[in-house]
N, C-alpha and C positions, 0 to 999 in steps of 0.2 A: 420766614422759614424756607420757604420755595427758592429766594438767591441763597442762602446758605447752603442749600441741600444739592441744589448746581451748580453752586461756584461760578455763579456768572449773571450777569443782568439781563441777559440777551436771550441765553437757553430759561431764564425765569421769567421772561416776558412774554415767550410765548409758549410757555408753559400754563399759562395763567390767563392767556388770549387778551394781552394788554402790549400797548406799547413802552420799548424799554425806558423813553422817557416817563414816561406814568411808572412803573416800578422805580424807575428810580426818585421823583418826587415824593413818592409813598413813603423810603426808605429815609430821605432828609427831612419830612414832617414828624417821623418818627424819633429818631434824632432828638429834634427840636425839643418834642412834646417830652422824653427822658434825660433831655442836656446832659446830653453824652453822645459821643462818638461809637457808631454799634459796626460798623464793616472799615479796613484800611482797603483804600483802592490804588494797587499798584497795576498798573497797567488793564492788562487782563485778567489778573487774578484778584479771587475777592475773596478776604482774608475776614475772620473776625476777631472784634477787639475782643478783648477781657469781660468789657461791657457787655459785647457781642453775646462772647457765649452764656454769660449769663439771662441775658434776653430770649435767648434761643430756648435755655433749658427750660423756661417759665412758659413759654409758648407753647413748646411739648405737651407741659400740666394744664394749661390751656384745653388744648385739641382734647387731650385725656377724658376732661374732663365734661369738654361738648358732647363726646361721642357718648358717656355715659349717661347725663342729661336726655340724651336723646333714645335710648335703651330704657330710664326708666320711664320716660313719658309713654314708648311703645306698649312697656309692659302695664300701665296705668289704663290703659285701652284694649288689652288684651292680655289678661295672667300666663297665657304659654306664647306669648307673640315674645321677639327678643334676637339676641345673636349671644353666641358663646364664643369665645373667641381662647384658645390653649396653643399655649409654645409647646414645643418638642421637636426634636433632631430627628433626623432619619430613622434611627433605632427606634428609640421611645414612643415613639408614635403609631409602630405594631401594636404598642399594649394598650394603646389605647381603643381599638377595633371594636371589642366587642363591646365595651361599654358604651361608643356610640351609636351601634348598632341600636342596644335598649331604649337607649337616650330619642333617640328620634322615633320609636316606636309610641313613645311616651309624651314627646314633643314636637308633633311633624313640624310647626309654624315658626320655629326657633331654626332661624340661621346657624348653621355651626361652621368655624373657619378652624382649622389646624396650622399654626402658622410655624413655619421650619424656622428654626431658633438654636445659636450655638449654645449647648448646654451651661455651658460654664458663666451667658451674658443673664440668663430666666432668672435665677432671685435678683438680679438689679432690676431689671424689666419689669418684674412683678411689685418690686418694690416703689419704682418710680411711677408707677400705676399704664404702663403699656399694655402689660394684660394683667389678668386677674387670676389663670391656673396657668399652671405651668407641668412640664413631667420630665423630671432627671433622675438620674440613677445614682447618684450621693448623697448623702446627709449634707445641708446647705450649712447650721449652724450659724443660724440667725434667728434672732430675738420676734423681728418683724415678719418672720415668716412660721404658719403651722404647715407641716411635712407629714405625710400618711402613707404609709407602705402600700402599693395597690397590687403586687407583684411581685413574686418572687422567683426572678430564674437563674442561671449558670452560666457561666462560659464554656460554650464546647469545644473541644479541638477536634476540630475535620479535615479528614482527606478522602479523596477521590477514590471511586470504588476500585483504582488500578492501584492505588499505592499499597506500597509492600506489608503496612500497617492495618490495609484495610479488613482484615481477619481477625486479628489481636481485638481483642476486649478492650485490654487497656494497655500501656507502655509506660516505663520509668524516665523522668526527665532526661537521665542522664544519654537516653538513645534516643534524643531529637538535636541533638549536638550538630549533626550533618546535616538537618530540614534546611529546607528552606521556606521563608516564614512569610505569608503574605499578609504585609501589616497594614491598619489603618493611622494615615497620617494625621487625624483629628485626637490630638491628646484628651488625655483620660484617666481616673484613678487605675480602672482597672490596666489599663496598659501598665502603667506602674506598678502593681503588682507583678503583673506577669513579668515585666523586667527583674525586679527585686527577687523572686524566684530564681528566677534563670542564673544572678550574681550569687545567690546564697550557693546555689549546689554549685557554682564554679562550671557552668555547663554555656558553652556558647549560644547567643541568639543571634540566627542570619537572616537580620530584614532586609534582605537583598531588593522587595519589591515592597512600596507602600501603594497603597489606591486612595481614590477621596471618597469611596462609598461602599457598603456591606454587599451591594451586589454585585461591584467589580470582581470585590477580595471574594465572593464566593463564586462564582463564573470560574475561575481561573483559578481556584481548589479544583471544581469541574474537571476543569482540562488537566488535573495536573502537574500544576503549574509551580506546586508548593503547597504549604499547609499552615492552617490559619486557626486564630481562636476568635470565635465568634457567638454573640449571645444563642443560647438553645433556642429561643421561640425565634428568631431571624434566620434558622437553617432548617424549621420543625420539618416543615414541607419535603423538603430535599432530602431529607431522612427516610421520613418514611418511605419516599418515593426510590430511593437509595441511589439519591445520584451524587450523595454525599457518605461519608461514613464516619461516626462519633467515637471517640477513642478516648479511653478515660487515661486520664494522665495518674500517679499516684499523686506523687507531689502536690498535685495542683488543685484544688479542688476551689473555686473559687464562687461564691455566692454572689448576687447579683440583685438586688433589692431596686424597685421601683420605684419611686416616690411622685405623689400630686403634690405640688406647694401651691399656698394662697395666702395673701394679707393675716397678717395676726388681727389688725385694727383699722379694718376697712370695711365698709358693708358691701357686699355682694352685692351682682346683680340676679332677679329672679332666676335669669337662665342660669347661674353659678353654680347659686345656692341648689336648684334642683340636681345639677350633676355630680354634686358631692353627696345630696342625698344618695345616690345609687350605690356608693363606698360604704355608708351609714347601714343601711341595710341588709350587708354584705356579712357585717360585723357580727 
């Protein structure tokens, strides 16, 4: 896994605090022992076979499957001892605040990691067993996954307390024709909606500027800069504070639903099971 994941025997040997002859004997016993060919070595580059990545993928389940091993022995020695471990992107990961907040009130002993995740990779991840919760904002529509609304917000459209809009209540599509739109370049349903909007009424969108993160694209609403749509709890602050200002589009009114996914037919682990408790109870 280590030379695949560096593409090299050299950065994997001392990644691993061995010599690149010993990786490399490792990797022809290996071989041997699955009579198959698992890496082609052309030069400097280390490529895998067919064999390769199917070895590779198994190893994955492997690791998976140690780390859990080891999570339930923790929790067999201790019922709130453990690690929680959830994907979520930049956004999604605001909603989940306050529920970890509970969670660790509840469970000081329980590791919790929040691991930044593109939303669009979590049901394969969750499925391949990398982690166990996940938090995206679409319906996955998948068999091997249950989906729970945790959340439910909007998309707002904000500009700077200077812009000419910043008065109005609300404004009709068809007078943001001339914006300038500061987009986020990580695709998304909802961006496609607001594109498909923008096609129906026949109304230009100027994504003159994309950013790769919600607090670029709001910094630079700040300034000014342009005007952006952006989830309501990711600007809440800046609202109230008014260093932002929410303008209701008519047109647009766009809902915004939250979801936790988790294994349909997989058992949890202690620490899982108890953070969906706190959903359960909500109910």
């Amino acid at each position: 896994m280590t030379v695949a994941g560096e593409k090299s025997f050299s950065r994997a040997a001392e990644k691993l605090l061995r010599t690149q002859p010993a990786v490399s004997l490792a990797i022809q016993r290996l071989e041997t022992q699955l009579d198959d060919r698992l890496i082609d070595r052309q030069g400097r580059n280390v490529i895998l076979t067919d064999a390769g990545k199917l070895v590779m993928e198994y190893a994955r389940r492997f690791e998976n499957l140690a780390r859990e091993m080891e999570i339930a022995l923790a929790e067999l020695k201790d019922k709130r001892a453990g690690q929680l471990i959830i994907g979520a992107n930049e956004t999604t990961a605001l909603y989940l605040l306050e529920h970890i907040y509970q969670y660790r009130r509840m469970y000081p002993k329980v590791k919790i990691q929040v691991r930044r995740s593109l939303s669009s990779r979590l049901p394969s991840d969750i499925i391949e067993g990398d982690l166990e919760l996940g938090v995206i904002s679409y319906e996955p529509y998948d068999a091997r996954l249950v989906s729970k609304v945790i959340f439910t917000d909007h998309l707002a459209f904000v500009v700077s307390p200077q812009h000419r809009f910043a008065r109005r209540r609300s404004v009709s599509i068809a007078e943001l024709g001339m914006e300038t739109f500061i987009a986020h370049n990580v695709l998304s349903p909802y961006r496609d909606i607001v594109l498909r909007e923008f096609q129906r009424h026949q109304v230009p969108l100027n994504m003159d500027v994309e950013m790769p993160t919600v607090e670029t694209i709001r910094r630079m609403v700040q300034r000014n800069e342009g005007v952006a749509f952006l989830p309501r709890l990711c600007v809440e602050q800046e609202i109230r504070q008014k260093l932002l200002h929410e303008v209701e589009v008519k047109e647009l009114k766009v809902e915004r639903k939250i979801r936790l996914i988790y294994p349909a037919n997989r058992v949890l682990s202690h620490a899982a099971r108890a953070f969906l408790e706190l959903f359960q109870t909500e109910d």
